[in-house]
N, C-alpha and C positions, 0 to 999 in steps of 0.2 A: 605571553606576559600582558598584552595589551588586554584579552582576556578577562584576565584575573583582576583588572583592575575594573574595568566596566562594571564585570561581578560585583566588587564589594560595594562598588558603589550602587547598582542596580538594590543588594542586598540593605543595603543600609536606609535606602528609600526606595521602598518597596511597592508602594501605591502611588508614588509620583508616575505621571503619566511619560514623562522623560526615561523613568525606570523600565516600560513595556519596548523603548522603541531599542536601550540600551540590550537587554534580553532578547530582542527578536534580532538583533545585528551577529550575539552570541551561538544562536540555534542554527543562524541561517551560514556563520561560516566556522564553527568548530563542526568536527564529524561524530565525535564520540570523547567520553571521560568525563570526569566529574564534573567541571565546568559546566559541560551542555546540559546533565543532568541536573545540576542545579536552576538554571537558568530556564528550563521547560516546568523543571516543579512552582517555580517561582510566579511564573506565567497562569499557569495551571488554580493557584491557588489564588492570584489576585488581579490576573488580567482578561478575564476570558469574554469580559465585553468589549474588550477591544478591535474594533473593525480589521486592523490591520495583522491579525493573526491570519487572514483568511491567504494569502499566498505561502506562509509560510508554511500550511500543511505540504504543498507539494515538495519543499527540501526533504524532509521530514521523513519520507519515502524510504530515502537512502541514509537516517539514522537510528538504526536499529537499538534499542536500549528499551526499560520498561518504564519511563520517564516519559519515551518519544508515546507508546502504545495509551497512557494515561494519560496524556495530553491532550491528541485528536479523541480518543472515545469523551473525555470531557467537554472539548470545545462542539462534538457534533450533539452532545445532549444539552448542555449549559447555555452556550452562547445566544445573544438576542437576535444576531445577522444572520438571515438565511443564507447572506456569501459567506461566511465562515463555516454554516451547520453543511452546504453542501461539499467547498472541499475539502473540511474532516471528512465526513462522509465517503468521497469518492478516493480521498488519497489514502483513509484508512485500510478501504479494502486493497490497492495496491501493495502497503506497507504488510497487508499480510501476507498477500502472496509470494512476497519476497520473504516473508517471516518462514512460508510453508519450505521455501528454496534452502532456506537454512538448516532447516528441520531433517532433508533428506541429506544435509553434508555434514550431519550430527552422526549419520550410520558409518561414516568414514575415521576409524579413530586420529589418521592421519589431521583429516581436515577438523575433527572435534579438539583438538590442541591447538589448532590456526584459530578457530575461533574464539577459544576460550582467551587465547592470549589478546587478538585484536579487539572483542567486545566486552572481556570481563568476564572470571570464570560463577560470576551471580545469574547474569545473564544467559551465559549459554546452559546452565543448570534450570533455569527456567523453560527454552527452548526443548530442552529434554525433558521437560513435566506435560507436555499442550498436546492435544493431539490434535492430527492433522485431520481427519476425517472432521473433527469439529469446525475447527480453522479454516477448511474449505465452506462449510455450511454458513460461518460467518462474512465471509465473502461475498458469496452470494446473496447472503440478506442484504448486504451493504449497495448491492449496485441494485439491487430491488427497490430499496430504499430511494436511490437517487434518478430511479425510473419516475418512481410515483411523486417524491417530492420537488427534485430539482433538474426535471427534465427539459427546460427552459436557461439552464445557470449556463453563459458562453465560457469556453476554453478555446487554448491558442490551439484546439486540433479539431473543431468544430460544438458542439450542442454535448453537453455533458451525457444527456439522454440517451441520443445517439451512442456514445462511446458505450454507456453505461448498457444498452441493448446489446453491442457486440463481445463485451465481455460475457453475459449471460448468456447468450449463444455459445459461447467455447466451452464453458461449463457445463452447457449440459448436453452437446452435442458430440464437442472435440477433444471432451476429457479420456484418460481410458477408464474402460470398464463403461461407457456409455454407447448408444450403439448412434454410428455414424449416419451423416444426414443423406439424404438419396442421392445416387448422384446418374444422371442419363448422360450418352453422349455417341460415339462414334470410334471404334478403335483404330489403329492405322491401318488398317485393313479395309476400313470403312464399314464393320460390321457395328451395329447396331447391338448398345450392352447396357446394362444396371447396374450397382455395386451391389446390389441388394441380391444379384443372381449370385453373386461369389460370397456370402455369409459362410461364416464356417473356414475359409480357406484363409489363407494368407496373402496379403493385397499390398502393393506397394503403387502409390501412386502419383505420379511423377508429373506436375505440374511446370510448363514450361511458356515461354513468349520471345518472339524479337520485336524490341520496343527501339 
């Protein structure tokens, strides 16, 4: 309810600067439904110089809808702040790969009914139009992207760069279908081995520690 009324008023004064911060309060604690879809369109179309969208990509993540996907690909082309343009940027490409996570619980008819009902059955018919091989490719561009432009922007887990290099490593090292990185060592045996000797075979590798 409270919601609904922020909305109309958000709606009714729509380039009031009071309007952006009333809309960004709506994105950042509704999860999905008309509401937040309006509230991101709203944003999208009249707020996207506003500084303070730049944390709000990272909710954003985990609101899957094609309001949230329009929103950051606008805010990381539009916006004047390069704090905004880098975490559209970087949280768009996580919101994809969550997007990709959806995509393979779309082959489950069980779970394509769970989704259809929790995100709207617009929605997951969209999710079933995208393909994933592309989706990955856009991924990747995106953290390429935030190598070359915002590898200096800090996050509360270190240098965006940084993150944004370890992502690209997974992709192109620890995805399947990519051939794994070398790896030397010692067996419990204390024999002397490569991963690269076992190509071909089946490997299972069991990484362990007492910390």
């Amino acid at each position: 309810k409270i919601a609904g009324k922020i909305l109309a008023l958000a709606e009714k004064h729509p380039k009031n600067p009071v309007a952006a911060d009333a809309l960004i309060w709506i994105a950042r604690n509704v999860r999905r439904g008309t509401d937040l879809s309006r509230a991101l369109n709203i944003l999208t179309k009249d707020h996207l110089n506003n500084q303070k969208l730049a944390p709000l990509c990272q909710k954003l993540v985990r609101r899957p809808s094609l309001a949230t996907e329009t929103f950051l690909r606008q805010a990381l082309e539009k916006s004047p702040h390069k704090s905004v343009r880098a975490e559209a940027s970087f949280h768009l490409a996580a919101y994809l790969k969550r997007q990709v996570l959806l995509m393979e619980a779309l082959k489950d008819p069980s779970d394509r009914k769970r989704l259809a009902q929790y995100y709207g059955k617009k929605f997951t018919k969209h999710l079933a139009s995208l393909s994933q091989d592309k989706t990955s490719r856009d991924i990747e561009q995106l953290y390429e992207r935030v190598v070359r432009s915002f590898s200096d922007v800090q996050t509360n887990h270190g240098m965006m760069g940084e993150t944004a290099h370890k992502e690209l490593f997974a992709i192109r090292h620890l995805s399947v279908d990519r051939t794994a990185p070398e790896i030397k060592g010692e067996d419990i045996d204390g024999k002397l081995f490569k991963l690269s000797d076992y190509r071909g075979k089946v490997v299972v590798l069991d990484f362990w520690g007492h910390w």
